[in-house]
C-alpha positions as a Markdown table, in Angstrom:
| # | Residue | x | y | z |
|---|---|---|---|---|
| 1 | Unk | 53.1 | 4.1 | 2.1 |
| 2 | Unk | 53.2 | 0.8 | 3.3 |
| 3 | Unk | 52.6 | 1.6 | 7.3 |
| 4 | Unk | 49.4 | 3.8 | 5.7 |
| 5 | Unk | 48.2 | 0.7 | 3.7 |
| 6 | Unk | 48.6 | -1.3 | 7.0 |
| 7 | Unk | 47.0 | 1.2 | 9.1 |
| 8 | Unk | 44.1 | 1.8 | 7.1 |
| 9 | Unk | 43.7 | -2.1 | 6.6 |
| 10 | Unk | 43.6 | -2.5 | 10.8 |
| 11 | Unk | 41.3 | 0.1 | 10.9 |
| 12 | Unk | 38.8 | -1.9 | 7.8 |
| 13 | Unk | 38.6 | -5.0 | 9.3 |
| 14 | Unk | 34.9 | -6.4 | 9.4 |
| 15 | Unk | 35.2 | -7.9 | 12.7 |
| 16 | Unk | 35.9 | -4.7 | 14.7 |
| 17 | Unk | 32.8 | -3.7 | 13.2 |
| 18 | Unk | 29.5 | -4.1 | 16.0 |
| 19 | Unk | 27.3 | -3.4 | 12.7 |
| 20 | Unk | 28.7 | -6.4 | 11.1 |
| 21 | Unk | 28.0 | -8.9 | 14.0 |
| 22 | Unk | 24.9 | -7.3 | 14.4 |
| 23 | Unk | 24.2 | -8.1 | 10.7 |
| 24 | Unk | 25.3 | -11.7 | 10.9 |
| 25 | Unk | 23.6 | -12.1 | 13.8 |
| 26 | Unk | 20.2 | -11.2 | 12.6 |
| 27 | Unk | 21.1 | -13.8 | 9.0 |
| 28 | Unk | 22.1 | -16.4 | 10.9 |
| 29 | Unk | 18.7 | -16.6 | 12.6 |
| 30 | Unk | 16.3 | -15.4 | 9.8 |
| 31 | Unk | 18.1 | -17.4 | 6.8 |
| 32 | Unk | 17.5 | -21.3 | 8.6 |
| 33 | Unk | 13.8 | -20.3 | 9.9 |
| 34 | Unk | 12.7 | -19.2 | 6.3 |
| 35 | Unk | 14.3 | -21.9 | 4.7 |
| 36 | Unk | 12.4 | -24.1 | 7.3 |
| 37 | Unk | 9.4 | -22.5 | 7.1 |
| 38 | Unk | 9.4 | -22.8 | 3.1 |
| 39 | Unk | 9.9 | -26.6 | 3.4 |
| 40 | Unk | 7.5 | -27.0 | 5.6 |
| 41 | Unk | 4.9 | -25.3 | 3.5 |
| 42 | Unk | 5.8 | -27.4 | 0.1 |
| 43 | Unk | 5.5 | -30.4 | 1.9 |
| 44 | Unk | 2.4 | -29.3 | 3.2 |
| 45 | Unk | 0.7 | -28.5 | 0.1 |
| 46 | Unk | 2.4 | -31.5 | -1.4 |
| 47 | Unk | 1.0 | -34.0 | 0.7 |
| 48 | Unk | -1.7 | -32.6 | 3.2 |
| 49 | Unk | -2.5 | -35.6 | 5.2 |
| 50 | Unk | 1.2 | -35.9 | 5.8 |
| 51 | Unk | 3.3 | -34.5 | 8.9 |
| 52 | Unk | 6.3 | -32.3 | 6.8 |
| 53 | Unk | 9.5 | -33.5 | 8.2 |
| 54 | Unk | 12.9 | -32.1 | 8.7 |
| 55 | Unk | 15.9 | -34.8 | 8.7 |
| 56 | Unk | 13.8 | -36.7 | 10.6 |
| 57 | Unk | 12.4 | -34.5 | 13.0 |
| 58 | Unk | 9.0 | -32.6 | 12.7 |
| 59 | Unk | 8.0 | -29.5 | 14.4 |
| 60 | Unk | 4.6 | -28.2 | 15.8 |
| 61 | Unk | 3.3 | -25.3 | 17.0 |
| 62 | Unk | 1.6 | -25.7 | 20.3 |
| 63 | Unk | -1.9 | -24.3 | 20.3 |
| 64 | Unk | -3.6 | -25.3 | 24.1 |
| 65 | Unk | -2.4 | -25.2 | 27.3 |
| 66 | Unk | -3.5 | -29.2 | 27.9 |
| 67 | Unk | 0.5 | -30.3 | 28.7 |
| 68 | Unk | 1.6 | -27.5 | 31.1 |
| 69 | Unk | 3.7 | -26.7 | 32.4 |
| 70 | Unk | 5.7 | -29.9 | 30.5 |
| 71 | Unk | 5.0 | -28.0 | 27.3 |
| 72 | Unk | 3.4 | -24.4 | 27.2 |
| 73 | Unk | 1.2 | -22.8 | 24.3 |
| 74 | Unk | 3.1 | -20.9 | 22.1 |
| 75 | Unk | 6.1 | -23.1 | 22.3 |
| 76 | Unk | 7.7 | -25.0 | 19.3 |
| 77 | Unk | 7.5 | -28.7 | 20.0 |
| 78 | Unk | 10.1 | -30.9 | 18.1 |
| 79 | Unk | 8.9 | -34.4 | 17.5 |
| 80 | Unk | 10.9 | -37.0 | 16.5 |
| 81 | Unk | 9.4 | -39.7 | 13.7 |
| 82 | Unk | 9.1 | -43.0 | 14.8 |
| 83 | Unk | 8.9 | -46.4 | 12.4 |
| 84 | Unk | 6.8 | -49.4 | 13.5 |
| 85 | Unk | 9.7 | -51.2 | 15.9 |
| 86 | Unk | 10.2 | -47.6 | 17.5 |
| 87 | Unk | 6.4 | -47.7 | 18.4 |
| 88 | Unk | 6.2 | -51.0 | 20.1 |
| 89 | Unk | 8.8 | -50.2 | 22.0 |
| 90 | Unk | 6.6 | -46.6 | 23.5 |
| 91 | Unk | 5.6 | -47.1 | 26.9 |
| 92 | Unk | 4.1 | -45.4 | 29.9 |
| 93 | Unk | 5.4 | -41.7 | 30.9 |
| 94 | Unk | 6.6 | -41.5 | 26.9 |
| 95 | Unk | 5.8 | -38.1 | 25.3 |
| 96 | Unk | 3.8 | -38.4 | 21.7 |
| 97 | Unk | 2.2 | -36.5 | 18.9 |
| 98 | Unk | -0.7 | -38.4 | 17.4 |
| 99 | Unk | -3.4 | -37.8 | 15.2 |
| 100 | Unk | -6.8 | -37.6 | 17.0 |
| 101 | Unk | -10.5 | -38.8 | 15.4 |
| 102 | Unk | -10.5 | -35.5 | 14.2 |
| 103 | Unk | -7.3 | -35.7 | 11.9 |
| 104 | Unk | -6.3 | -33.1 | 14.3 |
| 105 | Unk | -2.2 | -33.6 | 15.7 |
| 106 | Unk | -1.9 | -33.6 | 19.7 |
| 107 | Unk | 0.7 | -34.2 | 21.9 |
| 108 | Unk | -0.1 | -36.1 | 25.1 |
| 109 | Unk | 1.7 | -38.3 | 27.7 |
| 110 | Unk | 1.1 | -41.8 | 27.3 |
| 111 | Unk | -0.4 | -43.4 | 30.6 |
| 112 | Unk | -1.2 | -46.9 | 29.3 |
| 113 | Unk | -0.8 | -49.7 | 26.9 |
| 114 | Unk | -3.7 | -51.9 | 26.6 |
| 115 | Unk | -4.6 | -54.8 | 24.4 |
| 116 | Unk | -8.0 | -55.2 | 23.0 |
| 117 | Unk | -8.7 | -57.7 | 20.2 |
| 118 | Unk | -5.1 | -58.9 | 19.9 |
| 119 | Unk | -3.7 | -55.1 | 19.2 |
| 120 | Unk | -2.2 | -52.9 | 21.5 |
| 121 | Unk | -3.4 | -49.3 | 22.1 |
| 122 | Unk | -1.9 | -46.1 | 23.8 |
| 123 | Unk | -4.1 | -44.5 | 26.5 |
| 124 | Unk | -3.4 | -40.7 | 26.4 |
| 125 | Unk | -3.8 | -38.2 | 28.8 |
| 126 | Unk | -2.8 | -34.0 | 28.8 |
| 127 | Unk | -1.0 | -33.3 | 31.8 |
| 128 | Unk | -2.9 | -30.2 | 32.4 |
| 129 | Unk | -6.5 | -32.1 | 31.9 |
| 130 | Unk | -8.4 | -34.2 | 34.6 |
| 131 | Unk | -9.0 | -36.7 | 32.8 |
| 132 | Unk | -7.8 | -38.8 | 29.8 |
| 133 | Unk | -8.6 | -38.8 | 26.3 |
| 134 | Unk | -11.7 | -40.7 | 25.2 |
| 135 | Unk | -10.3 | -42.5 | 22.4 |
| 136 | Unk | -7.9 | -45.1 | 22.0 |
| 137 | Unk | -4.4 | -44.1 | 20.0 |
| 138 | Unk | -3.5 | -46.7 | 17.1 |
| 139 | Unk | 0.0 | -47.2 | 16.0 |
| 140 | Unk | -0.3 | -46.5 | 12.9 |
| 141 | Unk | -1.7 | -43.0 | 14.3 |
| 142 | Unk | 1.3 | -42.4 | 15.8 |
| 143 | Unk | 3.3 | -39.1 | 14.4 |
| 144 | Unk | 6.6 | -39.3 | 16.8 |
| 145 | Unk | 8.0 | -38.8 | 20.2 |
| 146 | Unk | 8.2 | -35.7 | 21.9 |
| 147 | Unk | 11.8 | -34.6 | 22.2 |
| 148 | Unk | 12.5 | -30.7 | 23.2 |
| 149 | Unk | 10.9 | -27.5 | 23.1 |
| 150 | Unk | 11.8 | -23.7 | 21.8 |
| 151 | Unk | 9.7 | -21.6 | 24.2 |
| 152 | Unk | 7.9 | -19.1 | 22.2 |
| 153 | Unk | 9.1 | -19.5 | 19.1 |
| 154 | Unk | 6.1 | -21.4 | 18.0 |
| 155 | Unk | 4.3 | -17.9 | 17.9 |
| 156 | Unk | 6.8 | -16.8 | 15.4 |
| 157 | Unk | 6.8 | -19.5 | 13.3 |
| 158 | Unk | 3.2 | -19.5 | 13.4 |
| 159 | Unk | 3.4 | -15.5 | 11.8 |
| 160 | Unk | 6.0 | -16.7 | 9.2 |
| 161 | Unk | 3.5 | -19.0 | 7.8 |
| 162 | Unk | 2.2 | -16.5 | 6.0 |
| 163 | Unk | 3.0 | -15.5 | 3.0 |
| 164 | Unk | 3.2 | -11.3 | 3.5 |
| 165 | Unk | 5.5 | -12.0 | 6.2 |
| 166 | Unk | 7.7 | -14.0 | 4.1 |
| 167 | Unk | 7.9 | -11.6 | 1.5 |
| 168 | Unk | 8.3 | -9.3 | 4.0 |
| 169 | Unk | 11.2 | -11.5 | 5.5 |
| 170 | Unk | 12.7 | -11.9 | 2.1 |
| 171 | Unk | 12.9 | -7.9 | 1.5 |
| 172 | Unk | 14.7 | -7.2 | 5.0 |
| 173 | Unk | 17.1 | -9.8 | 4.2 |
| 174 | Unk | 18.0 | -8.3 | 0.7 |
| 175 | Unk | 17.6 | -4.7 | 2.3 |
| 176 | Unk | 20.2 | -5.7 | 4.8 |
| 177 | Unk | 22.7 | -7.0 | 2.2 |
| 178 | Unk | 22.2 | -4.2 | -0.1 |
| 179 | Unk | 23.2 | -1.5 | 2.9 |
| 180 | Unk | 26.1 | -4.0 | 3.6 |
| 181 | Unk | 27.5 | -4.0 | 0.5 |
| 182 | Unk | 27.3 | -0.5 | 0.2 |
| 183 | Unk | 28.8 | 0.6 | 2.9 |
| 184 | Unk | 31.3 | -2.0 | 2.3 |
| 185 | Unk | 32.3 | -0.6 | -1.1 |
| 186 | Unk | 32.1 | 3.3 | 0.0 |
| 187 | Unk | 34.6 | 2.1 | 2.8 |
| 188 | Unk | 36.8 | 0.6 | 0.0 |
| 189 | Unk | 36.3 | 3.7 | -1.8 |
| 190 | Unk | 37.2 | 6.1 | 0.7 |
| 191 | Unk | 40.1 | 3.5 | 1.9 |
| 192 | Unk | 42.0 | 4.1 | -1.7 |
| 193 | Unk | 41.4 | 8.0 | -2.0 |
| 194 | Unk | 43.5 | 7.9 | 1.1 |
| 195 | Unk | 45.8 | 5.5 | 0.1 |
| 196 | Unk | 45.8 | 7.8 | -3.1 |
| 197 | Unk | 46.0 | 11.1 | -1.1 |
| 198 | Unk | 48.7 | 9.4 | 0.8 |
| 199 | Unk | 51.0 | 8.4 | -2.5 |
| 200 | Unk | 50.5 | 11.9 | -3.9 |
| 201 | Unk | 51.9 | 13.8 | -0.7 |
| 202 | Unk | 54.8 | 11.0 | -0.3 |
| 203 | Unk | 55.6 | 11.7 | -4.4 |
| 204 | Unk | 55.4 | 15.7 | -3.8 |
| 205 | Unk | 58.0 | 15.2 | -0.6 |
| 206 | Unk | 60.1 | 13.2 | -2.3 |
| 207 | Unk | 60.3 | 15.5 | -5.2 |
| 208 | Unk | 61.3 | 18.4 | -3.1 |
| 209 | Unk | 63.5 | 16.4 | -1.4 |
| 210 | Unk | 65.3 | 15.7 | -4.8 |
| 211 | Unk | 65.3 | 19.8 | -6.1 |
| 212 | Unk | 66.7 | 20.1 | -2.6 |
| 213 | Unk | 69.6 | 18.0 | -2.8 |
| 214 | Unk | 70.3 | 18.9 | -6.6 |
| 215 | Unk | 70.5 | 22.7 | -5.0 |
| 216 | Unk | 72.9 | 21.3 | -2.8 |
| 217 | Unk | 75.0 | 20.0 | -5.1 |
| 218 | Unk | 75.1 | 22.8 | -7.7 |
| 219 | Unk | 75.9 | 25.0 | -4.5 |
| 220 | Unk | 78.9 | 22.7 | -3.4 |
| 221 | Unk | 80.2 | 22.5 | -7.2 |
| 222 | Unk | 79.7 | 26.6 | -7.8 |
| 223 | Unk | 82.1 | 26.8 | -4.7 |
| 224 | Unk | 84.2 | 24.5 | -5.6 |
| 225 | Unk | 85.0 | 26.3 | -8.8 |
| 226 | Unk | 84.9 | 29.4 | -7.1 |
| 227 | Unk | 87.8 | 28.0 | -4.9 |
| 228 | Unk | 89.5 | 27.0 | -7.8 |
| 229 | Unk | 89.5 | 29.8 | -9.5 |
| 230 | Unk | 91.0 | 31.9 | -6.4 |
| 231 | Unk | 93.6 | 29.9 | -5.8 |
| 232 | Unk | 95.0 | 29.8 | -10.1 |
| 233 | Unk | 94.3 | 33.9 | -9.5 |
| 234 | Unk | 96.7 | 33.5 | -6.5 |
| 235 | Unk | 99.4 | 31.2 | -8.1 |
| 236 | Unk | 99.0 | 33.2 | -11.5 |
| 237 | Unk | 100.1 | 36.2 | -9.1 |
| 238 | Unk | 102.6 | 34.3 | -7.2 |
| 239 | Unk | 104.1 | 33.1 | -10.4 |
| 240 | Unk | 104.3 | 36.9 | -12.2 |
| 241 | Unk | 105.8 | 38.6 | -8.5 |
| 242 | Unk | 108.4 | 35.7 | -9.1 |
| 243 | Unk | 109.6 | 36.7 | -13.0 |
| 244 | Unk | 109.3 | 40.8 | -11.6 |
| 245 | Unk | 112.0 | 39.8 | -8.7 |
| 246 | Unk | 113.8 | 37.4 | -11.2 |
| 247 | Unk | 114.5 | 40.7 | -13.6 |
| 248 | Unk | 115.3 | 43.0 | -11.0 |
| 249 | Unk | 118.0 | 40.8 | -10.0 |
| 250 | Unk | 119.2 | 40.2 | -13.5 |
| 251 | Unk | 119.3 | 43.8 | -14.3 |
| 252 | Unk | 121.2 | 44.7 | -10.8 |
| 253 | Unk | 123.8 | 42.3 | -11.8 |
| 254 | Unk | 124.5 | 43.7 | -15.0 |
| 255 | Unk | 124.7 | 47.0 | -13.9 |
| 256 | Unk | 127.0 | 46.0 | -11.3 |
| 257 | Unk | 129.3 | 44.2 | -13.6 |
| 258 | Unk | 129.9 | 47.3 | -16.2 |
| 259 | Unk | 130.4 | 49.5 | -12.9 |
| 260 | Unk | 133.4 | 47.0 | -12.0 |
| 261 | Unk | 134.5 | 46.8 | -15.4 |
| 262 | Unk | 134.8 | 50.9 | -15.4 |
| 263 | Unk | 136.7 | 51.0 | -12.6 |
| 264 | Unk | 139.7 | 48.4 | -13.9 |
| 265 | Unk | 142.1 | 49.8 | -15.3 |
| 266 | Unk | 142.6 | 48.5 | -18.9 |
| 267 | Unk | 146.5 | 47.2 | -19.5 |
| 268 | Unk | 148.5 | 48.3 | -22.6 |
């Protein structure tokens, strides 16, 4: 019973199971880009003129091809947020997202710091455009530094955003753990009818192996008395052959003697 249990618990664990990586798998990257996506929307509503930001990092989606092939369209751009020291210290060649005279976030490549009326200024410039940006980039317009891109995944994010695909999203997800579960717990179930199954044959053979050794025995013991009843027949005839020869004897003796005693001749 116990080499079935062991067997059949070899045989159920869930990571020898494809489907279960596979599951995992496709969690492990849904879960943390909903959960991202749904911050980045509360902040968003929260606050509209404000960058959302994740531990300190914020991401955009790129929408032009004005920094390739640096950065391509489509990618997600992660920009790191910056306070005032970290600005001053931005210089030529750095990577930045800023906001624009249009409100508007872009991410160019700094190509020179200038000072005009005692302030300092970023001149911007795509890598992809001839020429630079017409307007001069504040500090205090500064969103971050450019720090890595996700290629593609921009595109994604950007269909996530919207609120049928999250619901959509959020279904799959539940979907995916409900057929889980369930064929976790009708493994489980089918696990224990064998181990059941198993039990009720090992109970059954161990019950005719006990009616088979108690026929044993009673065979053995109706023998044995069978022996024993032979051999008191045998002794009981032994025993009467002994008292028939033990009278003969007497009764030739006696005869004998009166034969003797007929043949003296009495004195007178």
């Amino acid at each position: 019973m116990r080499r079935n249990k062991s067997r059949l618990a070899d045989s159920d664990k869930w990571y020898k199971k494809p489907s279960n990586w596979a599951t995992i798998a496709i969690c492990a990257i849904l879960i943390p880009i909903l959960l991202i996506n749904i911050s980045v929307m509360i902040q968003a509503k929260t606050d509209e003129d404000k960058v959302p930001t994740i531990f300190g990092y914020k991401p955009f989606i790129v929408l032009s091809d004005s920094m390739e092939t640096k950065i391509k369209r489509g990618d997600l751009i992660i920009i790191k947020d910056l306070d005032q020291n970290e600005v001053e210290k931005l210089s030529e060649r750095d990577i930045i997202a800023f906001r624009d005279d249009e409100n508007t976030v872009t991410t160019h490549r700094i190509v020179e710091v200038v000072d005009e009326n005692d302030e300092r200024y970023f001149v911007t410039k795509g890598d992809n455009n001839d020429s630079q940006d017409q307007s001069l980039v504040e500090y205090k317009d500064v969103e971050g530094i450019y720090k890595f891109r996700i290629p593609g995944v921009g595109n994604m994010f950007s269909s996530l955003a919207e609120p049928t695909t999250i619901i959509i999203i959020v279904l799959g997800i539940t979907v995916i753990f409900g057929v889980a579960f369930y064929m976790s717990a009708k493994k489980e179930r089918e696990r224990e009818h064998e181990e059941f199954l198993a039990y009720k044959k090992q109970k059954e053979l161990a019950k005719e192996e006990r009616k088979k050794t108690s026929s044993r025995v009673n065979t053995n013991k109706n023998s044995s008395k069978s022996s024993l009843s032979n051999k008191k027949t045998s002794n009981n005839k032994d025993a009467n052959n002994k008292k028939s020869s033990s009278k003969k004897t007497s009764s030739t003796k006696t005869s004998t003697k009166k034969s003797n005693e007929e043949k003296t001749p009495k004195n007178k």
